[in-house]
C-alpha positions in Angstrom: 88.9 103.7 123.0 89.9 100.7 121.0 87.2 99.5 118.7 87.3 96.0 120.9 88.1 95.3 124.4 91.5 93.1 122.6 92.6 96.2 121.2 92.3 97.8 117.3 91.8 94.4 115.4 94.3 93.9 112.4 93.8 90.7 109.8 96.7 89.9 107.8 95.0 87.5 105.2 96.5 85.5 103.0 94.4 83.8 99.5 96.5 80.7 98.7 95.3 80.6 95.0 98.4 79.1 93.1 97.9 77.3 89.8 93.9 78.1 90.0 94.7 82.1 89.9 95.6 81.3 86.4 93.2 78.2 85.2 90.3 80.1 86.2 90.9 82.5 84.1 91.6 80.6 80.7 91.7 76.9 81.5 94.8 76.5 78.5 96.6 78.0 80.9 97.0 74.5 82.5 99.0 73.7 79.2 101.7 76.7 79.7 104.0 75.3 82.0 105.6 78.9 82.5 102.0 80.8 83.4 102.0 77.8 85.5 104.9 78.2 87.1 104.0 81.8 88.5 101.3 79.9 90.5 103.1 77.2 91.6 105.9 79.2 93.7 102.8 79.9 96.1 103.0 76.2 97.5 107.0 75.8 96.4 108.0 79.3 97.7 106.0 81.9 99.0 103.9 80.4 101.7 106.9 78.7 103.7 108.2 82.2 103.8 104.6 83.9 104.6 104.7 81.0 107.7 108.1 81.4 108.6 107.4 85.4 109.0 104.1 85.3 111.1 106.2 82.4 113.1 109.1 84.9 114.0 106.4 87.5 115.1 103.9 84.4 116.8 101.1 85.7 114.6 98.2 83.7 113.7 96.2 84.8 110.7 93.4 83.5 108.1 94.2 81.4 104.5 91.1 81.9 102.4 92.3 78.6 100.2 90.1 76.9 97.1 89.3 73.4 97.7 91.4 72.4 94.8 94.5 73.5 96.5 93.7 71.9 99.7 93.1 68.8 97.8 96.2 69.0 96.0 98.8 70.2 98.9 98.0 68.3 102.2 101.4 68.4 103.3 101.0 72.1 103.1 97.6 72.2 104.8 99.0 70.5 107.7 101.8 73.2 107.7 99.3 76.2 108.0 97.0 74.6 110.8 100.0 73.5 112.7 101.2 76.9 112.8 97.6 77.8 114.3 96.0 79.3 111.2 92.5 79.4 109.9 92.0 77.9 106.6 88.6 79.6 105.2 86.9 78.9 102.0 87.9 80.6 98.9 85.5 78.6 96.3 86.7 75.0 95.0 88.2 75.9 91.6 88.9 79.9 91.8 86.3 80.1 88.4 84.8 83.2 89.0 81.1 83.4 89.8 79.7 85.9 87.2 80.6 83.1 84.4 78.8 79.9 86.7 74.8 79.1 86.6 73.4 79.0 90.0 73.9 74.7 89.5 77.6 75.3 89.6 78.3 78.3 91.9 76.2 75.5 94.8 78.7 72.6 93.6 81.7 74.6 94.3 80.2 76.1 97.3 79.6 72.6 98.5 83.0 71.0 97.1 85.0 73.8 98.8 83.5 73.0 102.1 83.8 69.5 102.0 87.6 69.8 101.1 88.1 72.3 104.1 86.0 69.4 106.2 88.4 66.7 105.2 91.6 69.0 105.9 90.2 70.4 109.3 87.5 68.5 110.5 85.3 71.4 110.8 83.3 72.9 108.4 84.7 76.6 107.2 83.6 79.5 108.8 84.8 82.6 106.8 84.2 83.1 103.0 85.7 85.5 100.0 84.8 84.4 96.9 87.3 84.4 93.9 87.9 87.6 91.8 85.8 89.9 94.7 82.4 88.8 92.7 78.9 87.6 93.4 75.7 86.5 91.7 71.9 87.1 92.8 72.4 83.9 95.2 75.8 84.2 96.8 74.8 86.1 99.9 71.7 83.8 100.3 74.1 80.6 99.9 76.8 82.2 102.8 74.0 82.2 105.1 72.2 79.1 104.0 75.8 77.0 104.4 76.3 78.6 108.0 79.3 80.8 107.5 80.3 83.1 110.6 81.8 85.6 108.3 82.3 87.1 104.8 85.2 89.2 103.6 84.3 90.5 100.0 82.6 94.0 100.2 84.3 97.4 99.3 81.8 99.7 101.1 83.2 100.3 104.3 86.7 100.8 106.6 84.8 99.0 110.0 83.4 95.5 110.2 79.4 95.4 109.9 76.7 93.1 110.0 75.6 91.7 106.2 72.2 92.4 105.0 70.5 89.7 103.4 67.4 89.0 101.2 66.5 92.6 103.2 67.0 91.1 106.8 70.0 91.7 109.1 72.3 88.1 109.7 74.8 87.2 111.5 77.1 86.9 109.6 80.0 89.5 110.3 81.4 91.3 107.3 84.8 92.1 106.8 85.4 94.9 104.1 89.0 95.6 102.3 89.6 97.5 99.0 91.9 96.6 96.2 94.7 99.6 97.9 95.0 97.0 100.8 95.3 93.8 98.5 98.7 92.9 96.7 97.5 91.8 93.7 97.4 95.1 91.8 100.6 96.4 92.5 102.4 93.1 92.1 100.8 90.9 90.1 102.9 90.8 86.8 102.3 88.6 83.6 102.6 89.1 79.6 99.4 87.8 79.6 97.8 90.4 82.1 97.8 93.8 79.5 98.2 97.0 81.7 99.8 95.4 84.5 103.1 96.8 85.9 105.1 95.8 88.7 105.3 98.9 91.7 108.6 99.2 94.1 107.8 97.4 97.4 108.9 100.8 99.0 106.0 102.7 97.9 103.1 99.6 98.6 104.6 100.3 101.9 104.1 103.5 101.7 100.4 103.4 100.9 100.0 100.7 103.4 101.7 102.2 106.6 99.3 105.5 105.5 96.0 103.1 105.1 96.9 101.4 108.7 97.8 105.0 110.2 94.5 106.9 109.2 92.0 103.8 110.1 94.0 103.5 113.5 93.2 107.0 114.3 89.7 106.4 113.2 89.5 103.1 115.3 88.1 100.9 112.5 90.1 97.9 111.8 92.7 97.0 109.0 91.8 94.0 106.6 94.9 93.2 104.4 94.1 90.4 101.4 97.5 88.8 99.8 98.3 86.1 98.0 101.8 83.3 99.0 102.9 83.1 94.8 103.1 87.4 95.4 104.1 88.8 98.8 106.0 85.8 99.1 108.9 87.5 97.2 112.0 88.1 98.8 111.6 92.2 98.7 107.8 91.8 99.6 108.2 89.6 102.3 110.7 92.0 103.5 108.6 95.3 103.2 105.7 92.8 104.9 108.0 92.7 107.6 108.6 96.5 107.9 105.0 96.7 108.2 104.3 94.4 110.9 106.9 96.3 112.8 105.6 99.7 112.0 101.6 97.8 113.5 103.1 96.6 116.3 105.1 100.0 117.4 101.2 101.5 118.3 99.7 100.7 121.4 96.8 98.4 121.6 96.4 96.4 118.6 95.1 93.1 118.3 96.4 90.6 115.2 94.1 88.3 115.0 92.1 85.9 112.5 89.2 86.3 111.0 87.1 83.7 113.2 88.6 84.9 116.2 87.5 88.5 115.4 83.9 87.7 113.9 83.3 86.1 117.3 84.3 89.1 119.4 82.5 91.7 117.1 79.6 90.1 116.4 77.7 90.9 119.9 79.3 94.1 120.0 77.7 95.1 116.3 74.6 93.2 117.5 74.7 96.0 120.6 75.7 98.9 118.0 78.7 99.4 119.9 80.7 100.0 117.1 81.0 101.9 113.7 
């Protein structure tokens, strides 16, 4: 039996980072108009494309987008959520958590969330926090602020219920692994040591055998990527070939996140799921 009455649930995410993948990591990097550049064909390039594929299927998926980047592309913004896309929170800045005191990981909880307001008029409902990493307070803040759902953790192939402070909440997790995220395969600089670029054929590979083993399970698939890296020519393509190879089994559901968090969270409540 499927894992929801909709069918196997798959999330196609997408983490509009652009510029703030880089400054976040070294904030110089704002004064290297060619490291700059990399993140700048997410907004210029790569999301267009990401919207013009999930148009041509009539998919609707989830943007986990920093509040900088909201602030900075409205036109954009008005793009995704005319399409009938979820635009989730994804920090302010992209700085990663481990280097903020508790004063600063609140503000850019709080700034993120009021950018998403002012694009939306609603208040988030998912979050994944930059660079897959939390402090002692980040679980306590996603529950404080009222998010739905979190997509962060590693420690699982089904959706489950997040533990927090040693109590069960609410708030649905959705786990994914760096084998279903593009970023390590893909993302290529000179100023990234160790990273090499993989043929599109073999992420697809990998992929198709990730979907194929958690279909016969009946879990879910959760897959993170980023507009300014799957929104390549021959990744968009082998995105594509992927879609197609999901939607040749019977049953499934693509869905967002908030759409999903709402139809499993009684069901986990119940235990009638993994």
């Amino acid at each position: 039996m499927p894992i929801t009455k909709n069918g196997f649930p798959v999330m196609l995410s997408f983490d509009l980072d652009c510029e703030t993948l880089w400054t976040s990591r070294d904030p110089k990097n704002a004064e290297r108009p060619i490291i700059m550049s990399q993140g700048a064909y997410g907004w210029k390039v790569g999301c267009d494309r990401v919207l013009e594929l999930l148009a041509r299927y009539g998919l609707s998926c989830t943007f986990f987008i920093p509040g900088l980047v909201i602030e900075q592309r409205p036109a954009l913004m008005e793009r995704i959520l005319n399409a009938g896309h979820e635009i989730a929170h994804h920090s302010y800045s992209h700085r990663w958590i481990v280097t903020l005191s508790p004063e600063e990981e609140r503000e850019e909880m709080e700034k993120g969330i009021a950018a998403i307001e002012r694009a939306t008029g609603r208040k988030p409902r998912g979050y994944r926090s930059p660079a897959a990493e939390f402090s002692a307070i980040t679980l306590p803040l996603i529950r404080d602020y009222g998010f739905s759902y979190s997509s962060n953790f590693f420690d699982e192939d089904s959706p489950y219920l997040l533990e927090i402070e040693g109590r069960q909440s609410d708030v649905v997790e959705f786990p994914f692994a760096w084998v279903l995220d593009d970023a390590p395969f893909f993302n290529y600089s000179i100023t990234l040591p160790g990273r090499t670029m993989q043929p599109p054929s073999s992420v697809l590979e990998g992929w198709i055998d990730e979907f194929d083993m958690l279909y016969a399970e009946q879990r879910y698939f959760m897959l993170a990527m980023h507009p300014e890296i799957i929104g390549r020519p021959s990744r968009i393509a082998m995105l594509e070939r992927l879609i197609r190879h999901i939607q040749g089994h019977p049953n499934v559901w693509f869905t967002r996140c908030d759409q999903a968090a709402d139809v499993l969270r009684p069901m986990l409540k119940a235990g009638v799921t993994r």
